[in-house]
C-alpha positions in Angstrom: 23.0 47.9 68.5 22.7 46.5 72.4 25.1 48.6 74.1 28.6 47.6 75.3 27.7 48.1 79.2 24.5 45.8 78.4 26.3 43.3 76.8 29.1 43.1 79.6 26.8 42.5 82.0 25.5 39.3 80.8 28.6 38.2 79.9 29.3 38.9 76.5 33.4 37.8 75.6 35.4 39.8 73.0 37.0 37.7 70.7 38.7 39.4 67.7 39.7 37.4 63.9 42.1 37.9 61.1 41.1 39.0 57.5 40.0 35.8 56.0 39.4 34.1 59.1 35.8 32.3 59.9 33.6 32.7 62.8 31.1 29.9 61.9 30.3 27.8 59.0 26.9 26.9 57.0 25.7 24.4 59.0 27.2 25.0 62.2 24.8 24.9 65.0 24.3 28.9 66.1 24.8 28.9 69.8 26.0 32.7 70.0 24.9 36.4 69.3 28.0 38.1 67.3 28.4 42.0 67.5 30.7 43.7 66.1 33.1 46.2 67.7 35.3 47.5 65.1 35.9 45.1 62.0 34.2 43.9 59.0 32.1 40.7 58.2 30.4 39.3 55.3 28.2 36.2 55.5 28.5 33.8 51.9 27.2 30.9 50.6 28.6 28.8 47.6 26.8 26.9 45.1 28.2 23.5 43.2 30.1 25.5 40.4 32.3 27.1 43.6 30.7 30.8 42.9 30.3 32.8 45.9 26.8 34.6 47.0 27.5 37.3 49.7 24.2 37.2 51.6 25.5 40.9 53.8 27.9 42.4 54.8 28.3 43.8 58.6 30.2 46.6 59.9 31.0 48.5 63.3 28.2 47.9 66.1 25.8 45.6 63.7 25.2 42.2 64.7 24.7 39.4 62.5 23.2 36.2 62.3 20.4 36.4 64.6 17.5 34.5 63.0 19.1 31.0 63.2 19.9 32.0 66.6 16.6 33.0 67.7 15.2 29.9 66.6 17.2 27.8 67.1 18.7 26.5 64.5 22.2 26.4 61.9 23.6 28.6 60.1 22.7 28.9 56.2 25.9 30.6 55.7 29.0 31.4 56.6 30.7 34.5 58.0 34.0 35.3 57.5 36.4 38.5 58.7 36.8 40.8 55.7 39.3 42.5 57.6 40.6 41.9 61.2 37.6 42.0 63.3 36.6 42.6 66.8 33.6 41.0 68.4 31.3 40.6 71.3 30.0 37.2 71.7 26.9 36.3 73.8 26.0 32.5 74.5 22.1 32.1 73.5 20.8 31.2 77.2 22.3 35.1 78.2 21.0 36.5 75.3 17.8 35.3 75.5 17.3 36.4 79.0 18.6 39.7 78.5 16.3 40.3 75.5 13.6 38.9 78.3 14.7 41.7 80.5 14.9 44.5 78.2 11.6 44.6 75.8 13.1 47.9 74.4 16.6 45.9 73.2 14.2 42.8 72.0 12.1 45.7 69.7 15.1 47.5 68.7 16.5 44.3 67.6 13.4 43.1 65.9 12.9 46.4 63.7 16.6 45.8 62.7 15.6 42.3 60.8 12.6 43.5 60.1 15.2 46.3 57.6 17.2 43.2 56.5 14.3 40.8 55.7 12.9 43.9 53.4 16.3 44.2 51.8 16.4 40.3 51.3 13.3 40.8 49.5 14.1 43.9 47.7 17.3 42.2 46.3 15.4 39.0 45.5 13.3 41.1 43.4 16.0 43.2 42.1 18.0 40.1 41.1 15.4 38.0 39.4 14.2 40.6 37.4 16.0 44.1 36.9 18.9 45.1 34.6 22.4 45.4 36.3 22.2 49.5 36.3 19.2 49.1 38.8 20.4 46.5 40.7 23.6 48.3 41.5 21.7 52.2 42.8 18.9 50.1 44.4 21.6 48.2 46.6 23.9 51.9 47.2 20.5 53.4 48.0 20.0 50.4 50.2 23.7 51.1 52.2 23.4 54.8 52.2 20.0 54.4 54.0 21.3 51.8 56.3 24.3 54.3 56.8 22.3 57.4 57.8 23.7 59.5 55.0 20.3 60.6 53.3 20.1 64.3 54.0 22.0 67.1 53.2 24.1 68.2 50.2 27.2 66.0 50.8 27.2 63.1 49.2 27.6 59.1 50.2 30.7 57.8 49.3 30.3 54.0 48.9 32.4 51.7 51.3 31.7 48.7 50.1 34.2 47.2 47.1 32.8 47.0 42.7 33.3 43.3 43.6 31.3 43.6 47.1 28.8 45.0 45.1 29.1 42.3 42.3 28.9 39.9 45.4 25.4 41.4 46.6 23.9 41.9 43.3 24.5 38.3 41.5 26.6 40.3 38.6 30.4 39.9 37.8 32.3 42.4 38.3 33.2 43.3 34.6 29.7 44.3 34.4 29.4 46.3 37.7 32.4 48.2 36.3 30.8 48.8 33.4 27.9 49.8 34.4 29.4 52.3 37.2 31.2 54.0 34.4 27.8 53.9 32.1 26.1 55.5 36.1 28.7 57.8 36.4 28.0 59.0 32.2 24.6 59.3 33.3 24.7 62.0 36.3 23.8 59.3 38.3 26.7 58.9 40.3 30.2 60.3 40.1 33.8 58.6 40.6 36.3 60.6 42.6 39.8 58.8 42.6 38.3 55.4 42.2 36.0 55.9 44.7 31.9 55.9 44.1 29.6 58.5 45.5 26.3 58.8 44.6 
């Protein structure tokens, strides 16, 4: 998202993290902007019964958990290396003065949570009130959006894990398998040696 060169200049460090390992905890006070270079994150939450709620997950030049930076504020959840990761980190004093600096960076960087809070919302929707079929094309329709992929006769394969996907939709992953087989019965989407493609 901010380019490498821009992101040197004000200081950003590289730090890099193991599969499994966590950058910040819910709760933690967010002092730093976190891009990533090559690597995988997901941001989770628990609730009392120890069931995990994946609120994203972040790939290769996104950044992630901006809005309790911005203002401020902790971390509602946590973020944790889904594979070993590579990141820039910014302190918030730099950041803010390079978004100062560079009004097209501080747009750029608004549109992008302006896609997530819409996908928050979408989800929210999807979750509370559509059947586990729907839930699962809306949030591949969401990725293969956010992944460019949406012209053209090829189509997306889905990166993202039947349990990632039971993560992001509030399902278990019995039923996403289920209904990925029912999907794929449908014309809907296909399988190709495990792999989903819609």
């Amino acid at each position: 998202m901010i380019t490498e060169q821009l992101l040197k200049e004000f200081g950003a460090k590289q730090l890099s993290f193991e599969k499994g390992e966590i950058l910040f905890r819910a709760g933690d006070r967010a002092r730093c902007y976190h891009q990533i270079i090559l690597g995988s994150i997901k941001m989770n939450n628990f609730n009392d019964e120890g069931k995990e709620f994946v609120q994203g997950i972040f790939n290769d030049g996104e950044s992630f958990g901006e809005p309790p930076l911005l203002m401020d504020g902790h971390y509602p959840a946590n973020a944790v290396a889904l594979a070993r990761t590579t990141v820039y980190q910014l302190g918030r004093p730099r950041f803010l003065e390079l978004l100062r600096s560079h009004p097209e960076v501080h747009l750029e960087l608004t549109i992008n949570l302006a896609k997530r809070l819409y996908y928050k919302s979408m989800m929210a929707s999807e979750i509370s009130s559509q059947e586990p079929e729907h839930r699962i094309l809306k949030l591949i329709d969401y990725y293969k959006e956010r992944g460019g992929n949406t012209t053209g006769t090829e189509k997306y394969k889905v990166e993202i894990t039947r349990q990632q996907i039971a993560d992001l939709t509030g399902l278990r992953v019995e039923t996403v398998i289920r209904s990925v087989k029912s999907l794929e019965k449908k014309g809907a989407l296909s399988i190709i040696n495990r792999k989903i493609f819609r």
